[in-house]
KOLDOMI-116890 format. One record per residue (C-alpha): residue number from 1; residue in one letter; chain; x, y, z. Coordinates in steps of 0.1 Angstrom, whole numbers, plus 5000, padded with zeros to 4 digits. Layout:
<pts>
<pt NUM A A <X Y Z>> ...
</pts>
This chain:
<pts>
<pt 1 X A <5000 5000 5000>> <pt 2 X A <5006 5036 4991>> <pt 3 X A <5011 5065 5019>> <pt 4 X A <5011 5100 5013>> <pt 5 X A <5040 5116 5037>> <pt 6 X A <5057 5145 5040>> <pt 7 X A <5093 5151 5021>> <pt 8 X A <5116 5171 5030>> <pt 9 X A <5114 5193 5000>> <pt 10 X A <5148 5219 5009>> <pt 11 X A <5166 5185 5009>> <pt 12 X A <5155 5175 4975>> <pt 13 X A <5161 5210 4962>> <pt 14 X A <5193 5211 4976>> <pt 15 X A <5204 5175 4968>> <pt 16 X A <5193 5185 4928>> <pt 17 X A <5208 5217 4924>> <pt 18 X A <5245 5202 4945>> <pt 19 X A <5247 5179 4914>> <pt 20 X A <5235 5205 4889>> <pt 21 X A <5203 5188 4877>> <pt 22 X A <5173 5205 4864>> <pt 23 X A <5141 5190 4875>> <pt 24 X A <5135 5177 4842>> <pt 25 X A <5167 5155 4844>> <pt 26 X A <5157 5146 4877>> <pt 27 X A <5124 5137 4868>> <pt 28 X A <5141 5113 4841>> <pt 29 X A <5170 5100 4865>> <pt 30 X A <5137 5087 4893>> <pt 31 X A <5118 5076 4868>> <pt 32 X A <5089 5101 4882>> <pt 33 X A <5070 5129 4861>> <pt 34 X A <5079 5164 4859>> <pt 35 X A <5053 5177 4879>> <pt 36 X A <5062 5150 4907>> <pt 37 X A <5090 5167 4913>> <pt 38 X A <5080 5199 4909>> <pt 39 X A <5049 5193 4937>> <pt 40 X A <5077 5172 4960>> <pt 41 X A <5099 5205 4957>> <pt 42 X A <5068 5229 4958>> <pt 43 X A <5048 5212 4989>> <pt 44 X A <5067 5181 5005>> <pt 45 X A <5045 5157 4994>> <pt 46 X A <5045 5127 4977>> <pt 47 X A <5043 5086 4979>> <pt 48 X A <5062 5064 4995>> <pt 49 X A <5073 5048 4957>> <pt 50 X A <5078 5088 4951>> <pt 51 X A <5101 5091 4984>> <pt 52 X A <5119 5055 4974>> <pt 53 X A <5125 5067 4939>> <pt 54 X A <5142 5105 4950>> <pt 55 X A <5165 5082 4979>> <pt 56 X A <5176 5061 4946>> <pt 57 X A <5183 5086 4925>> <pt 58 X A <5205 5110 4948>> <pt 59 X A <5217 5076 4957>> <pt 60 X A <5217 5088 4997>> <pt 61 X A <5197 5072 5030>> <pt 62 X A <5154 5072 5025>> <pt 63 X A <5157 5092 5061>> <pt 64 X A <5180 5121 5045>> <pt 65 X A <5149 5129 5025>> <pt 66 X A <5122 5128 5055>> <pt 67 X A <5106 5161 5080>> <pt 68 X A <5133 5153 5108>> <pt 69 X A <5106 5149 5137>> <pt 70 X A <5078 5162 5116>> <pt 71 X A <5047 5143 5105>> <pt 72 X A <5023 5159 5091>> <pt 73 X A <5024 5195 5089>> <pt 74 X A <5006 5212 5119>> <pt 75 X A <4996 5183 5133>> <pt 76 X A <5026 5164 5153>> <pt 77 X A <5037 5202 5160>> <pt 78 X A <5005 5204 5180>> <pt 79 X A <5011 5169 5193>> <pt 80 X A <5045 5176 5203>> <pt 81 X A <5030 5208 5224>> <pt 82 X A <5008 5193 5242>> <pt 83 X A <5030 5163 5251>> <pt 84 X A <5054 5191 5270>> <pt 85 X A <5022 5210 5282>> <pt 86 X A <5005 5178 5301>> <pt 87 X A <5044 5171 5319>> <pt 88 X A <5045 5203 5326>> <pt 89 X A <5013 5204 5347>> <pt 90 X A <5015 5167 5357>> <pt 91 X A <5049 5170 5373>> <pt 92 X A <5038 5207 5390>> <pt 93 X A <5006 5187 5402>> <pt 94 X A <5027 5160 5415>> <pt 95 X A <5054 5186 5433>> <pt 96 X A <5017 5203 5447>> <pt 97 X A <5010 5176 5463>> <pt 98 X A <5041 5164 5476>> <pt 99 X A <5041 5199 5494>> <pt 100 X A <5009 5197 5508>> <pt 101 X A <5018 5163 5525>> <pt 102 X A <5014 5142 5502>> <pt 103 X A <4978 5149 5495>> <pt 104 X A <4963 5117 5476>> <pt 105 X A <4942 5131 5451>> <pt 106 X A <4968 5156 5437>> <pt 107 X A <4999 5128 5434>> <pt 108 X A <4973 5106 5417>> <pt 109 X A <4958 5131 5389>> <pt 110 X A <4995 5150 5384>> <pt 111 X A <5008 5110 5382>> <pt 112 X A <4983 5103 5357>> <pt 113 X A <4983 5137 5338>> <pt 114 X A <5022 5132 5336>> <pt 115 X A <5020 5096 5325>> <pt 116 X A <4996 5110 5293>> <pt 117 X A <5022 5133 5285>> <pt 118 X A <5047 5109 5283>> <pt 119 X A <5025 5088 5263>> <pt 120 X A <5017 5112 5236>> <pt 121 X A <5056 5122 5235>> <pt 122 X A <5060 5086 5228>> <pt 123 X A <5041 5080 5199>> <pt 124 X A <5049 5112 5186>> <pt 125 X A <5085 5101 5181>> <pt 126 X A <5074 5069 5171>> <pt 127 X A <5054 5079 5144>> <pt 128 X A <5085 5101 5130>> <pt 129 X A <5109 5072 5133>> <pt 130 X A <5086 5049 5111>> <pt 131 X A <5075 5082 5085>> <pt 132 X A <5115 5085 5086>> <pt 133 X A <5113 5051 5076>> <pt 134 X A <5090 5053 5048>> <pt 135 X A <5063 5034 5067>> <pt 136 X A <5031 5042 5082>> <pt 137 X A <5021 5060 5112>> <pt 138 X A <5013 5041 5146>> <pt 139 X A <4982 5061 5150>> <pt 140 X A <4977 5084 5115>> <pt 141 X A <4956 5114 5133>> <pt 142 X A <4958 5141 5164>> <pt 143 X A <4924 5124 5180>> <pt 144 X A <4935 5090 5177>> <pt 145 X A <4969 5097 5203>> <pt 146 X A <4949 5119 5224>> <pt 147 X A <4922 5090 5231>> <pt 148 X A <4955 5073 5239>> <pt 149 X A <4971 5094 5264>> <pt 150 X A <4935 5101 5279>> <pt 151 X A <4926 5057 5282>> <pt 152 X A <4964 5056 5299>> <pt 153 X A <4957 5087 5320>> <pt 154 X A <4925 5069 5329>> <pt 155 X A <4940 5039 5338>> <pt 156 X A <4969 5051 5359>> <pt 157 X A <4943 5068 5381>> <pt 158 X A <4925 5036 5385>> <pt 159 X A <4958 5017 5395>> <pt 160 X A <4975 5044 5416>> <pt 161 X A <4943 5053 5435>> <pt 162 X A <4937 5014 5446>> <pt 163 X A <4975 5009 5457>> <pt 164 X A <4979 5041 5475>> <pt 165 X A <4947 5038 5497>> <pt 166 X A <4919 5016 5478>> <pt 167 X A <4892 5041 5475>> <pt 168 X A <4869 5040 5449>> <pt 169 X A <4890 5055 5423>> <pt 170 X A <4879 5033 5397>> <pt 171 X A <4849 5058 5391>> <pt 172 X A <4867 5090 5378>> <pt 173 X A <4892 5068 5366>> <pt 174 X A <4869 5042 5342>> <pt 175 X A <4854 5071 5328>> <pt 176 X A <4882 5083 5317>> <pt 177 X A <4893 5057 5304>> <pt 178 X A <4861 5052 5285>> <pt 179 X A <4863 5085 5271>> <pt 180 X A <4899 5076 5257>> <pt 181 X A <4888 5044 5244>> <pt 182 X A <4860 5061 5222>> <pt 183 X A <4882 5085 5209>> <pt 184 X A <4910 5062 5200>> <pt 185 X A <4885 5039 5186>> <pt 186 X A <4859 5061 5169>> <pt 187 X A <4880 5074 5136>> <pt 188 X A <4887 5035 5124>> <pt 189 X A <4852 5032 5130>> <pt 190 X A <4842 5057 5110>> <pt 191 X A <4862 5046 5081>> <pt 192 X A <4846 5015 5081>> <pt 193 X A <4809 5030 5082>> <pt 194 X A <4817 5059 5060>> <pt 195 X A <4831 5033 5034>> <pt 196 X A <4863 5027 5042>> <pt 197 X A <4897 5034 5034>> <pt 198 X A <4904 5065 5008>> <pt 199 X A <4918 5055 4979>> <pt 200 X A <4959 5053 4980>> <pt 201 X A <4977 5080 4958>> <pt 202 X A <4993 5069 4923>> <pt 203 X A <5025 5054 4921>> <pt 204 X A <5043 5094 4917>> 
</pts>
């Protein structure tokens, strides 16, 4: 299967113009049409067969050619901020309530909040390892790795809450949990009813 990713297109300009091509001889050199090339330079995208056939040609690593930690534009840049925003207020929950003596409630939701963050970091570096690699995301969308974080979140409040003093925690913590389930679970779903999966770009 085809997937559309994201190019670094600087790289291929630079690569082309270092060996004095025009994008008509690199066109011919790929095996790719002009305006291939000329959309890869122009907007980063392309196929993976597109992405193969550019690595071949400059004859250099597939991962010289990729968005170094950068998925699809926009989104893993708002992935990656709000990775750092939920440590950042996980781990000043978690300092709160190691000063108030260790209160309970506060170590358990900053624990939990900081375990999502760490989550959503994860898979964000994930998914650029394997679009580095010319392969698909883990989880392709924004909604899919928040639903995640917030079924982990959810589930680190129910196992925290019962070890620490076994209150009821399961209640806040399942619905949570719930919440994050639908959400990871909802935009496959709606493939499937909508009519499944778009049709794959062309070969270039």
């Amino acid at each position: 299967m085809l997937y559309d990713m994201s190019i670094n297109a600087e790289q291929v300009r630079a690569l082309r113009e270092s060996r004095g091509w025009s994008q008509e001889h690199l066109a011919e050199v790929a095996g790719l049409s002009l305006r291939t090339i000329q959309r890869v330079e122009a907007d980063g995208r392309g196929s993976r067969e597109t992405k193969l056939s550019l690595a071949a040609a400059f004859d250099v690593p597939l991962g010289r050619l990729s968005v170094v930690g950068v998925g699809d534009a926009g989104q893993d840049s708002a992935v990656g901020k709000s990775s750092f925003s939920l440590m950042t207020i996980g781990t000043f929950f978690v300092l709160l309530g190691l000063i108030a003596g260790v209160f309970v409630p506060l170590l358990v939701a900053g624990s939990a909040v900081l375990v999502s963050g760490l989550s959503v970091y994860a898979i964000d570096y994930l998914n650029g390892m394997r679009r580095a690699a010319g392969m698909p995301p883990l989880l392709p969308d924004a909604a899919s790795i928040s639903g995640l974080s917030l079924f982990i979140s959810g589930v680190m409040v129910v196992l925290l809450g019962l070890s620490i003093n076994g209150e009821l925690w399961w209640m806040p913590g399942g619905v949570l949990a719930g919440i994050g389930l639908a959400a990871l679970l909802w935009p496959p779903l709606r493939r499937r009813i909508i009519g499944g999966e778009p049709t794959p770009p062309s070969a270039e």
